[in-house]
C-alpha positions in Angstrom: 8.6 -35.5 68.6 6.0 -36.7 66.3 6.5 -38.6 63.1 6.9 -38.0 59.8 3.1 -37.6 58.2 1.6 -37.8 61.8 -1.2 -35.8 60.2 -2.5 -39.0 58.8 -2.5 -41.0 62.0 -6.1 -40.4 62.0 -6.9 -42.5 58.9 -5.3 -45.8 57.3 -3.3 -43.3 55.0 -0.4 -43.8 57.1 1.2 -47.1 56.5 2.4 -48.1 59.6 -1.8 -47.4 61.0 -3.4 -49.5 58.6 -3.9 -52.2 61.4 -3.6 -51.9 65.0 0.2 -52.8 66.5 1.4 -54.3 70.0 4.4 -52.8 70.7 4.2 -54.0 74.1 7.5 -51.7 75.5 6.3 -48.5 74.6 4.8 -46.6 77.4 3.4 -43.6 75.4 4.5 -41.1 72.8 4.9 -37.5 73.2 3.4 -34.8 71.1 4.7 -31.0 70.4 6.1 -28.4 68.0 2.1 -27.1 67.0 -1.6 -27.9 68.4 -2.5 -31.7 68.2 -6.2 -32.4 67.1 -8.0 -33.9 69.4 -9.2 -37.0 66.7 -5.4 -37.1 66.0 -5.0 -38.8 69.1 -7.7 -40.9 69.3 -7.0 -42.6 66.5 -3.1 -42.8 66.6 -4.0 -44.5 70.4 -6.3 -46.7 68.3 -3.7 -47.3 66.0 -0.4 -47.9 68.3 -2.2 -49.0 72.1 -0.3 -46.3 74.1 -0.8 -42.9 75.3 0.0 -40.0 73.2 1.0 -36.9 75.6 0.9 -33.4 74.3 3.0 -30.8 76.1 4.2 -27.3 75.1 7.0 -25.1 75.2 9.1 -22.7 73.5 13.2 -22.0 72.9 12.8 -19.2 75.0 11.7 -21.1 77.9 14.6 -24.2 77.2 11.9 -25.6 76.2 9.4 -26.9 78.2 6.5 -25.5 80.0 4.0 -27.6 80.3 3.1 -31.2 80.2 0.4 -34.4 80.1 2.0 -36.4 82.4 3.0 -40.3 82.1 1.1 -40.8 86.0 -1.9 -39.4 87.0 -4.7 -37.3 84.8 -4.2 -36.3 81.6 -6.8 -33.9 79.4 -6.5 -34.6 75.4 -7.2 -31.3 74.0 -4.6 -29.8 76.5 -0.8 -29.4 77.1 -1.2 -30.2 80.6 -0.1 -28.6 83.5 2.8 -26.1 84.2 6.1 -28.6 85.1 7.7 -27.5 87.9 9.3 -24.4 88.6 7.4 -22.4 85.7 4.8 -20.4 86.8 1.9 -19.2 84.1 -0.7 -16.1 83.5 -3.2 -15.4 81.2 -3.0 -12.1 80.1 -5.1 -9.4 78.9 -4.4 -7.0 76.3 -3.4 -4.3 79.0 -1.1 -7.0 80.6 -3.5 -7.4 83.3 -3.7 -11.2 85.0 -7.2 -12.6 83.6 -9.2 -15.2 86.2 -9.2 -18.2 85.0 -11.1 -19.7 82.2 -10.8 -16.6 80.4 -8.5 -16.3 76.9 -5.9 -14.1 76.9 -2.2 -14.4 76.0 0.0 -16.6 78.0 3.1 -15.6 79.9 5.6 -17.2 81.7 8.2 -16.8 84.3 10.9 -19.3 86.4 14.3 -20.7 85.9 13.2 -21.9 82.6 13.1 -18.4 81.0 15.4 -16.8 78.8 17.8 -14.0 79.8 16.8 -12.2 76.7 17.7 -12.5 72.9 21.3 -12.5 71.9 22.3 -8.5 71.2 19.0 -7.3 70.7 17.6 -5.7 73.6 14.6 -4.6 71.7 13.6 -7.5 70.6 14.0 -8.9 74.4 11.8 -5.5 75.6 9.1 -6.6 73.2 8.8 -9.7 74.8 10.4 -9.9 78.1 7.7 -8.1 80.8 9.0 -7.6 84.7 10.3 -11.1 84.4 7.2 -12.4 82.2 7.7 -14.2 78.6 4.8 -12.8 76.5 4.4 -16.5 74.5 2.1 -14.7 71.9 0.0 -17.7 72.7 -3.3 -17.4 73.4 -5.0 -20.1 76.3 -7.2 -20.1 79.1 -6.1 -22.5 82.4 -9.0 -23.8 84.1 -9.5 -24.3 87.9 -7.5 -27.3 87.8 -4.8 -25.8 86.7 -4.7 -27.5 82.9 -3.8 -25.2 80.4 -5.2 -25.4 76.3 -4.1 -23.5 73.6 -6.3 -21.6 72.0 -4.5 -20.6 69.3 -1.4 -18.3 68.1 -2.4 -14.5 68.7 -1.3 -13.6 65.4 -3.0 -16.4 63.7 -6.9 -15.3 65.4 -9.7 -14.4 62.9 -11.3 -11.2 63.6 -14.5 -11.5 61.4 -16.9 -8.4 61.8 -15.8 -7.5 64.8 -16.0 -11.5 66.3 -13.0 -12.9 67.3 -12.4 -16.6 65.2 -10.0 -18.8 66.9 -9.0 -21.3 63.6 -8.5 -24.0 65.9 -11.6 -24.3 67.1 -12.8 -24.6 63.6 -10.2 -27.2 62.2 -10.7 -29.3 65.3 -14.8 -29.6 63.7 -13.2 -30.1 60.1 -10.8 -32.7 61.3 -13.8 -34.6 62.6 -15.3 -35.1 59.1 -14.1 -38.5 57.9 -13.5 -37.2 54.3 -10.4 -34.8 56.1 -7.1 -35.7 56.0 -5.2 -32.3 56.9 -7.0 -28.5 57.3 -5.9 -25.1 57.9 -8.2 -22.6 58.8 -7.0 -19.1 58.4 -8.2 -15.1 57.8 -8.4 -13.6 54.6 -9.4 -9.6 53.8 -12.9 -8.8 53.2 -14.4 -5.5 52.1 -17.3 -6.2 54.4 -16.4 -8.3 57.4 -12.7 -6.9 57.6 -11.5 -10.6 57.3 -13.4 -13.7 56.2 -12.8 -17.1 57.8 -11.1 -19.7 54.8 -10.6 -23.7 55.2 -7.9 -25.2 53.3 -8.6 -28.6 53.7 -6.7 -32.1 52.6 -8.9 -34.6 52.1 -7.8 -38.6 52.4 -8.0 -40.3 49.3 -10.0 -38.5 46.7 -7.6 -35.6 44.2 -8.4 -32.3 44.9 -9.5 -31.9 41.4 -13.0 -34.5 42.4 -13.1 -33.2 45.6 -15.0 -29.8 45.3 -18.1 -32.2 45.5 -17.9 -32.3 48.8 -17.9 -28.7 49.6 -21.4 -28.2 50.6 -21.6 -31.6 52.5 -18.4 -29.7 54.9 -20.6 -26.2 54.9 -23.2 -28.3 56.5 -21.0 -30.1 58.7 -19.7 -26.7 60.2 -23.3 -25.3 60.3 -24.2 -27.9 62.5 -21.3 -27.6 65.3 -20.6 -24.3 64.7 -21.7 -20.6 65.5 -22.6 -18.9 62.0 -19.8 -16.3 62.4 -16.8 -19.4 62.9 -17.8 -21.0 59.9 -15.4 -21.0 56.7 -17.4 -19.0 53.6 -14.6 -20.4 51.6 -13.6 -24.0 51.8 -10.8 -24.8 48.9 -9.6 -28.3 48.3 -6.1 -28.3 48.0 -3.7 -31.6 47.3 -1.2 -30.4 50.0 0.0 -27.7 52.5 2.7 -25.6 52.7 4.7 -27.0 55.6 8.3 -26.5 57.4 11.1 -29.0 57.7 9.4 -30.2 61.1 6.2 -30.8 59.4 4.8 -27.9 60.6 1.6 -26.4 58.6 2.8 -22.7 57.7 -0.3 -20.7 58.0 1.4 -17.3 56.6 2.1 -19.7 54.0 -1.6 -20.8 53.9 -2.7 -17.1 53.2 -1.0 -16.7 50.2 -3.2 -19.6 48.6 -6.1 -17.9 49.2 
């Protein structure tokens, strides 16, 4: 479970990561409830000497499903491998098994899975596949069986006919030292269908001074990534809209822009 205002274990925002503790009984934290960045990490390792360990699951599947685990190798960026007895595909559109490597959505199936939803067999249909949880996740597992999100299905870009996952764009913002908390969403476009938009958080300056830094972030992007990923609009904001977890509420999000 993270901690209140772990989106600030990356700079000395946080109280308790101002200096570097020993807390020489702790064998590592765990990480889950939404995507971890991968700088995050690193600097809440920095900050606390332990292991932080993402892993990812869902109610549906009671709840875990996969996991960085406390022996062997672990991949930051990843929720690790499937625990035991859950088995996992990558899906295509057409509900065809993908190889791997490729994106598509990710289902699951094993003792862990759901009987269905509670009186609504419809709602269980939508979901519920020939034994198969359709996660509305989309990941790619790679040949050694560790599995990354990319991002929620719902939540994907589709920018002139490109496919934006916002992840992969928030994980370049988060690198930028001036960034304290982004969310990188869709909004509609008359000529692209949807445009890509960063709501970003920066660390110490108000958001009223901090539409300064707006082009030094453009060229931040431009230089990590593709031209049809990057944000046209980048918006300074002094907070996001967040659930009682902490969670960053993207539908949310979309109604700022």
């Amino acid at each position: 479970m993270r901690c209140p205002g772990w989106w600030s274990a990356r700079r000395t925002t946080w109280p308790c990561c101002e200096r570097t503790a020993s807390f020489p009984s702790l064998r590592a934290a765990i990480s889950g409830g939404a995507a971890l960045p991968v700088e995050v990490l690193r600097r809440f390792e920095e900050a606390f000497g332990t292991r932080l360990l993402e892993g990812y699951g869902l109610s549906e599947t009671s709840p875990v499903v996969c996991f960085n685990r406390f022996e062997g190798p672990r991949r930051p960026g990843s929720i690790g491998t499937a625990v035991p007895g859950a088995d996992l595909r990558v899906l295509d559109d057409r509900g065809r098994e993908l190889p791997r490597g490729e994106v598509g959505e990710l289902a699951v199936a094993g003792r862990y899975v759901m009987a269905g939803y509670w009186r609504d067999p419809a709602a269980t249909a939508a979901v519920l596949r020939d034994g198969w949880f359709r996660t509305g996740d989309l990941a790619r597992v790679d040949e050694d069986g560790f599995c990354s999100i990319v991002d929620r299905k719902k939540d994907m870009v589709l920018r002139g006919g490109y496919n934006v996952y916002p992840r992969e764009v928030e994980e370049v913002l988060y690198e930028h030292p001036a960034v304290s908390e982004v969310a990188v969403v869709g909004v509609p476009d008359a000529a692209q269908g949807q445009e890509v938009a960063a709501f970003v958080v920066l660390t110490t300056e108000p958001a009223a001074d901090g539409e300064r830094l707006v082009p030094e972030l453009r060229s931040w992007v431009r230089e990590r990534l593709a031209a049809y990923k990057r944000p046209r609009l980048h918006r300074i904001v002094g907070s996001l809209p967040k659930g009682p977890t902490g969670k960053i509420l993207k539908r949310e999000v979309e109604r700022l822009g």
